[in-house]
Structures are given as C-alpha cells and as structure tokens.
N, C-alpha and C positions, 0 to 999 in steps of 0.2 A: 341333204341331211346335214344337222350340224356337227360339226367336229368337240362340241363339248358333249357328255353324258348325260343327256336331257331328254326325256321320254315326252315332257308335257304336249310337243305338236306332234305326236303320232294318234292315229286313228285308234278307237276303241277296241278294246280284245276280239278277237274272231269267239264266235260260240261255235266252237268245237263239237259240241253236245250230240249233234245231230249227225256227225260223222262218226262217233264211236263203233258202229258196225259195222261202219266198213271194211275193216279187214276180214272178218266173220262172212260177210256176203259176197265180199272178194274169195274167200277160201271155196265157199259151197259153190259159187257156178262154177270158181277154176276149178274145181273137184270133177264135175258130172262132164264137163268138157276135156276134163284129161282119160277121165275112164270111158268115155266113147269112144276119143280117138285113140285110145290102146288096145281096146275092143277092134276097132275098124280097121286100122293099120299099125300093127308095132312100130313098125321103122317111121311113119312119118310122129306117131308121138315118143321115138327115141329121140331124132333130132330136135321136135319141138321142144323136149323136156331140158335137154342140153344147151341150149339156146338160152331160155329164163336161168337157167341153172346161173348159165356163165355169166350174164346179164347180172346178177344180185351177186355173182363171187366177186365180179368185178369193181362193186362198190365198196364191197366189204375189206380186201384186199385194199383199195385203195387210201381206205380210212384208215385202215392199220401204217401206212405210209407216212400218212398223216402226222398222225401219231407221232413215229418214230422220229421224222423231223421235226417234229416241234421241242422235243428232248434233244435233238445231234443239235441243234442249232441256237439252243436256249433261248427259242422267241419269247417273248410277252405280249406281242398282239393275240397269237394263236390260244391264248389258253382259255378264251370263253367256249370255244367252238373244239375243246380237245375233247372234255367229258362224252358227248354225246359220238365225238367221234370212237373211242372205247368203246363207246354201245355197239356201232356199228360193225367195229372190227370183233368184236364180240361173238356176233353172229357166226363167223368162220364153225365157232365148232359147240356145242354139237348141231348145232341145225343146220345150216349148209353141208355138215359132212353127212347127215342126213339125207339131203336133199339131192345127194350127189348116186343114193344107194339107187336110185333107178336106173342110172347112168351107165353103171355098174351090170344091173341086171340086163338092162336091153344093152348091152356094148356089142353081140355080135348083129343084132339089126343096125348098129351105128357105125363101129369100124366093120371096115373091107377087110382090114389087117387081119382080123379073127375068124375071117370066112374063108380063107386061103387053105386049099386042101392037103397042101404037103408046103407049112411053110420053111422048113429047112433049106425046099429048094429052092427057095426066092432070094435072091442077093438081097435086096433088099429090107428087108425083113430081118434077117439071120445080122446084117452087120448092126440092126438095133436091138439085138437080142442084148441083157435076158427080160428089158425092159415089153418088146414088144411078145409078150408072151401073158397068156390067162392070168397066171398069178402074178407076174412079174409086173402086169397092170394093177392090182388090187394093194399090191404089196405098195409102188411106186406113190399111187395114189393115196394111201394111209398114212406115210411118211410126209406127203404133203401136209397133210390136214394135222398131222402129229405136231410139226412143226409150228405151226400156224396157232392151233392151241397152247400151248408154251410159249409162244412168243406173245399173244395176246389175251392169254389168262395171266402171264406174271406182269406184264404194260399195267391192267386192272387192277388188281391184287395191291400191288403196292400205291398206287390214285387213290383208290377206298381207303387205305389203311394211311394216306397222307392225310388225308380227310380229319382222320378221328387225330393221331398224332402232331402230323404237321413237322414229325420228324426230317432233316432234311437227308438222312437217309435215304428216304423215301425217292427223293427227288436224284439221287444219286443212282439207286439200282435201276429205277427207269433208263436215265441214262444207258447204264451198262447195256440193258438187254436191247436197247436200241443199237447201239453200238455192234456186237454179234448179229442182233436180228437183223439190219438194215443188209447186211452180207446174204444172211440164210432167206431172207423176202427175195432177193433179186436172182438167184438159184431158185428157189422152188416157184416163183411166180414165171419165170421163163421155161422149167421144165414140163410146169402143170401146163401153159398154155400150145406147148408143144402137142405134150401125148393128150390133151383134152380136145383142143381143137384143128391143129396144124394136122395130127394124123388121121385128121378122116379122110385127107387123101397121102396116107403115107407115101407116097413116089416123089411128091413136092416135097422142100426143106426152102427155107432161108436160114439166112444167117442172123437176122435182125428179127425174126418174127415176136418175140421175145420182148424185145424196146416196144414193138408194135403194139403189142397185147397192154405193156405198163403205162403207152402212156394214152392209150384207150380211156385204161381201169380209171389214172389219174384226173382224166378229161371231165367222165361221166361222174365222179365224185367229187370232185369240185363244186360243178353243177347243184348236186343234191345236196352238199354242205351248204352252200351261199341260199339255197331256197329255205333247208331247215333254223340256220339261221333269221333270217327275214321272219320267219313266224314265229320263232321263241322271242326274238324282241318284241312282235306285236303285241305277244299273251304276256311281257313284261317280264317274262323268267331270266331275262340276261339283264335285267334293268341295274343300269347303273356301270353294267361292263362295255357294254359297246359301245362305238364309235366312230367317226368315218374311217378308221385304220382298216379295223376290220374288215370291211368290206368292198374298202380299196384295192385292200392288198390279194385278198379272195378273187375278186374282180380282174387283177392284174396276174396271179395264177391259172385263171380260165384264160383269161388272154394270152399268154404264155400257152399253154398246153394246146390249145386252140393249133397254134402255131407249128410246137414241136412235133405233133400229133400228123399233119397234114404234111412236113416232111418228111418223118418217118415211112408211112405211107406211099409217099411218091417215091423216096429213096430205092424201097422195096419194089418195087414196079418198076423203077428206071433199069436196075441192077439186075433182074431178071430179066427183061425184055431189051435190054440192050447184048448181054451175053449171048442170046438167044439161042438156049439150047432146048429141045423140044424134051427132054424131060422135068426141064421147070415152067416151061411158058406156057405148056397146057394148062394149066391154073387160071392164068387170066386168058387162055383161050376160050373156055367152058364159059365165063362170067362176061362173053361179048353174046351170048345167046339167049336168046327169047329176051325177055322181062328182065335178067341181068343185066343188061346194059341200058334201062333206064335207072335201076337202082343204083345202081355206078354212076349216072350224072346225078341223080341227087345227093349221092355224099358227098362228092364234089363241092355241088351248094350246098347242101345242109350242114358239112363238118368241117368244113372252113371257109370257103368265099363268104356268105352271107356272115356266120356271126361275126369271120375278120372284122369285114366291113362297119357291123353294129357296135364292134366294140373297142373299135380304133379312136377317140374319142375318150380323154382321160374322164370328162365327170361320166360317162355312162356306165364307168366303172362301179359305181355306187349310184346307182338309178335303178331302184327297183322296180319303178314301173316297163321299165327295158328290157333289164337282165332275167327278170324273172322269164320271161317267155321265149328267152334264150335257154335257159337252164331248162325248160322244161323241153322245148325241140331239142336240147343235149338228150334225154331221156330215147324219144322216138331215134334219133337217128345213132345213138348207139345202138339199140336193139335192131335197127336194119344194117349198121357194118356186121353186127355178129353175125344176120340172116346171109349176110353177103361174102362171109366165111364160112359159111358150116353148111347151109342148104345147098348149094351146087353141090357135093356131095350126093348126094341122091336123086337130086334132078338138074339135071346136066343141060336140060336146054329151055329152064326158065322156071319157075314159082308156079305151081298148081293154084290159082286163088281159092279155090273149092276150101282148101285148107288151114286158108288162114283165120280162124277160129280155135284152131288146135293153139299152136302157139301162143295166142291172147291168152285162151283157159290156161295153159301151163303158166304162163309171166300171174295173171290173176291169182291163180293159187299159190304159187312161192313168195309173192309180193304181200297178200294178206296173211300168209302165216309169218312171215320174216317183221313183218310191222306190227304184229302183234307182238313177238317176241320183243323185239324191239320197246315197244313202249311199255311191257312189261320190268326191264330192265329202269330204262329213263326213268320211270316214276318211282323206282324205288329207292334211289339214289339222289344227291344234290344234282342242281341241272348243271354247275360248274363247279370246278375245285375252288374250294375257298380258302383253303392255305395253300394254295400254288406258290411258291414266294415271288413269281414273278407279275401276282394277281393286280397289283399297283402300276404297276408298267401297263398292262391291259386296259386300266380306267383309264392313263392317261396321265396318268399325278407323277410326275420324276419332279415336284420340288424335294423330297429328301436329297436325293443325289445331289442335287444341283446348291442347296443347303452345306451338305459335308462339305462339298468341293469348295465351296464359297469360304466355309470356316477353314482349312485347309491354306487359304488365301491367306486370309487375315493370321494364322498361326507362322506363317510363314513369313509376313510383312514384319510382327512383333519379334520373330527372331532377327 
C-alpha cells in the first residue's frame, strides 16, 4: 500500500447490498437454536449463552480501551478508526447489559457457587461474600455495566458534540474521562472477568486472571478494528484519512498483543502448575481430558505460534491479503480459548459435539443483533471526527509544524 492518501489503485467498492440481512437472518436462526437449546437443556444453553455473551463484551470492552488510549496518549494516527470505535464501545450498554439478562437468569444452571446448599458453611464461598451471594451478583454486575455506560456514553457525548463545535473543550473532557476511566476499565474489567467467568469453578483463583481476560479482549479487537478498517477504506468512507501508518501500527498492535497475550497465558499455567497445589492445578487438570487437550494444542497454534510466525515480518504488517485471514482465525480461536474456559465447567471430561450448535445459535443471534445495532449507530453519524484537531496528523500533512518551526528558525537568525 502506498504511504501517500491515494485511493485511485484500490479495487472498486464491495456491493454490500446483498448482505443487509444478514444480521436479520443471523438473529432468527440464532433465535430458534437458542430456544431449543433452552428448551432441551438450561445448563448447556446457560453456558452456551455466556460464552457469545463474553465473546461480543470482550470486543466491546476492548474498543472502549481503544478509545481511552488514543485520548491518554494524544495519537493522530488513531483518529480515523476512533469513531467507529465509539460505536462499538457503545454497544456496552444498554444492549450487552441486555444480553447479559439471561446470564443472570440461568446463573444457578451456570454457577456451582449458587447451587451450594448451606453456603455459610463453605470457607470458600463465605471469604468471597457479600459478592458471592444472589443479590450481591446482580448488584456487583450492574455496577459494572453502570460504570461502563458513563464511561462510554460521556467518551460519545462529547465526539458528537466536537463534531458540530469543534470546541476544544471537547477534546479536553474526553481526556479527563479517560483519565478516571482508564483506572475504573481495569477494576471492573478484571472483577467482571472474575465473578463472570473465573467463578464457574469458584475453588480456582489466579492472580493474573484479569491481564488474561484484557489482553484476550485486546487481542480479538484489534483483529476486528484492522478488518473493519480494511472495508471502510474499500467503500471510500475513510478516503483521504488513511495511510500506511494506520495500518502499520494496528498491525504492529496485533503483533504485540499476539505476544503479550501468549505470555500471560503461559505465565498463568507455569505459576499454577509449578506451585503445585491440588486446589489450583485441578483446573488444568480437568482440561488434559477427552477433546480438552486437543483444544489446548490448537490454541497453542492458533493464538500464537502460527500468527507469531505470519506476522514476524514487518511489510505483513500492512498486507491485507495476509492479515486479513489472520484476523479472522483471531475470531474462531478466541471463541475456543473462552470454550476452553467456561465449558470444562460442566463437562469435565471433554466437549459433547452433539452440542455444538447451541453455541453457534447463541454467538449467531448476539452477533446479528449487536451488528445491527451497530450499524444503526455508524450510519447516523460521520464515519470519522472531522474536527479531531489532530485530523491532519492522521492524513499525513505535518508541513504546518514543520512550516512554524522553520519560521521560528528564520525569526531567530533575524534576531
């Protein structure tokens, strides 16, 4: 790709046209496959449901990151790809905190913790009190999404309203709430990934579980930024913004997370399994049984050795015909580390296949309703900020700067 803002050797616009319904048709078969499998077993479409659930919180979450760095850090490449990322962090509430209500509802088909018949008497249980208790889940979990909302409805608020002003202002309270938010994200994104998914075997704990869960979220949203990018260039809607920076540096963030993601990972594994105490190691004991322990050599390959390899390699960085089907195996093989966290939980000695429909119907229906919402937002709005003030930096153009500093030169020779 060229490193100037030239669209003219790119391929013609995709006709979208013919995929408008997809989300619509994604919604009704995920529908009739979520209410059979509720119908047929609660507990396997409670896990299933939690699973997409976390799967789509985990993008969203990670956009809103996004986000916030690109205000802590005052980039100017990030700002073609901030807008849309708003959309996404968007989503958080109310439709994920929606989507979250079934979770809610079947939580004693999913937590063991809720099924404990005298849990006072459980040391364990009782020293996570008053969290691990009916309301104190409901409560904990509202506070999440409370948060999550506020932090990513004032991020918007004030983008729209730079939009019509251009006030810099504008550009100032973003800041701030990044600033607070970037603290209150890394609390409620390590607690939520706790009591959501770490406690469906509440007797396990790590210490890191937390960095695990964020730099998952980070991994699989990267992924999905760099592909959604790639097709706003094609339909022209960023035309004139992008660049090879862009996509460089997106490229060289997947690369990165790729990385951090896969120590994290092993970290958590070495640290448990070296201490070897049989109230934590039964965790990955469970996950060396049946069909567990091939899924466990594929994330191996899938979520770091193979894309390591593909993306070691600085022009692949910006090679869509590469990356892209990298990013989209980021898709599948997050949804099997989640599989690979949440389902041993209930089957302890391997994956039913019989089942796996359920989960597709779940991911299918939260995926088409979340993308409709989605593109309901994006088209009502510019696809990028156009008074970002760091919108010039993003094209590429720093002769102003480079202009003052120059007359600065000359004002200084003349003195």
């Amino acid at each position: 790709m060229s490193s100037h803002n030239d669209s003219t050797h790119l391929p013609p616009p995709l006709d979208l046209s013919r995929w408008a319904k997809l989300p619509a048709l994604a919604m009704a078969v995920g529908a009739i496959l979520s209410i059979l499998g509720a119908v047929a077993s609660p507990a396997e479409f409670g896990f299933s449901w939690l699973l997409a659930f976390v799967f789509f919180l985990s993008i969203a979450l990670g956009s809103l990151f996004l986000v916030m760095v690109h205000h802590l850090t005052d980039a100017g490449w990030s700002v073609p790809i901030r807008r849309f990322c708003e959309h996404l962090a968007s989503l958080l509430f109310p439709w994920l905190a929606l989507l979250f209500l079934p979770v809610a509802l079947f939580g004693k088909s999913i937590y063991s913790w809720m099924r404990v018949a005298s849990p006072e008497t459980n040391n364990l249980i009782v020293a996570k009190a008053p969290v691990f208790t009916g309301p104190g889940f409901w409560i904990a979990s509202a506070a999440f999404f409370g948060i999550w909302w506020l932090l990513s409805s004032r991020l918007v608020y004030w983008s729209l309203r730079q939009d019509v002003t251009g006030d810099p202002q504008c550009t100032h309270k973003m800041r701030f709430h990044s600033g607070w938010g970037i603290v209150a994200f890394a609390i409620t994104l390590t607690l939520a990934s706790v009591l959501w998914v770490s406690a469906l075997q509440y007797q396990w704990y790590s210490a890191i579980f937390g960095v695990y869960f964020f730099a998952s979220t980070t991994w699989v949203t990267l992924a999905t930024v760099y592909i959604l990018t790639v097709i706003l260039q094609r339909q022209r809607l960023l035309d004139g913004l992008l660049n090879y920076n862009q996509f460089y540096f997106l490229g060289v963030l997947f690369f990165a997370f790729t990385v951090f993601q896969a120590y994290i990972e092993f970290a958590q594994y070495f640290v448990v399994w070296n201490a070897n105490i049989p109230t934590e190691t039964f965790y990955y004991l469970i996950r060396e049984n049946g069909n567990w322990w091939c899924l466990s050599m594929i994330l191996i390959f899938g979520h770091f050795l193979v894309p390591f390899f593909i993306m070691l390699p600085v022009s692949v960085k910006s090679n869509f015909k590469v990356l892209i089907p990298v990013c989209v195996a980021a898709w599948f093989t997050h949804a099997l580390d989640l599989a690979f966290n949440i389902f041993p939980a209930l089957h302890n000695d391997g994956y039913p296949l019989k089942w796996i429909w359920l989960p597709v119907g779940c991911l299918l229906f939260q995926g088409g309703f979340l993308a409709h919402r989605f593109l309901i937002k994006f088209q009502s709005h510019p696809p990028y900020p156009p008074k970002d003030p760091r919108i010039l930096e993003a094209m590429g153009h720093h002769f102003a700067a480079d202009e003052f500093t120059a007359g600065e030169s000359v004002t200084g020779g003349n003195q």
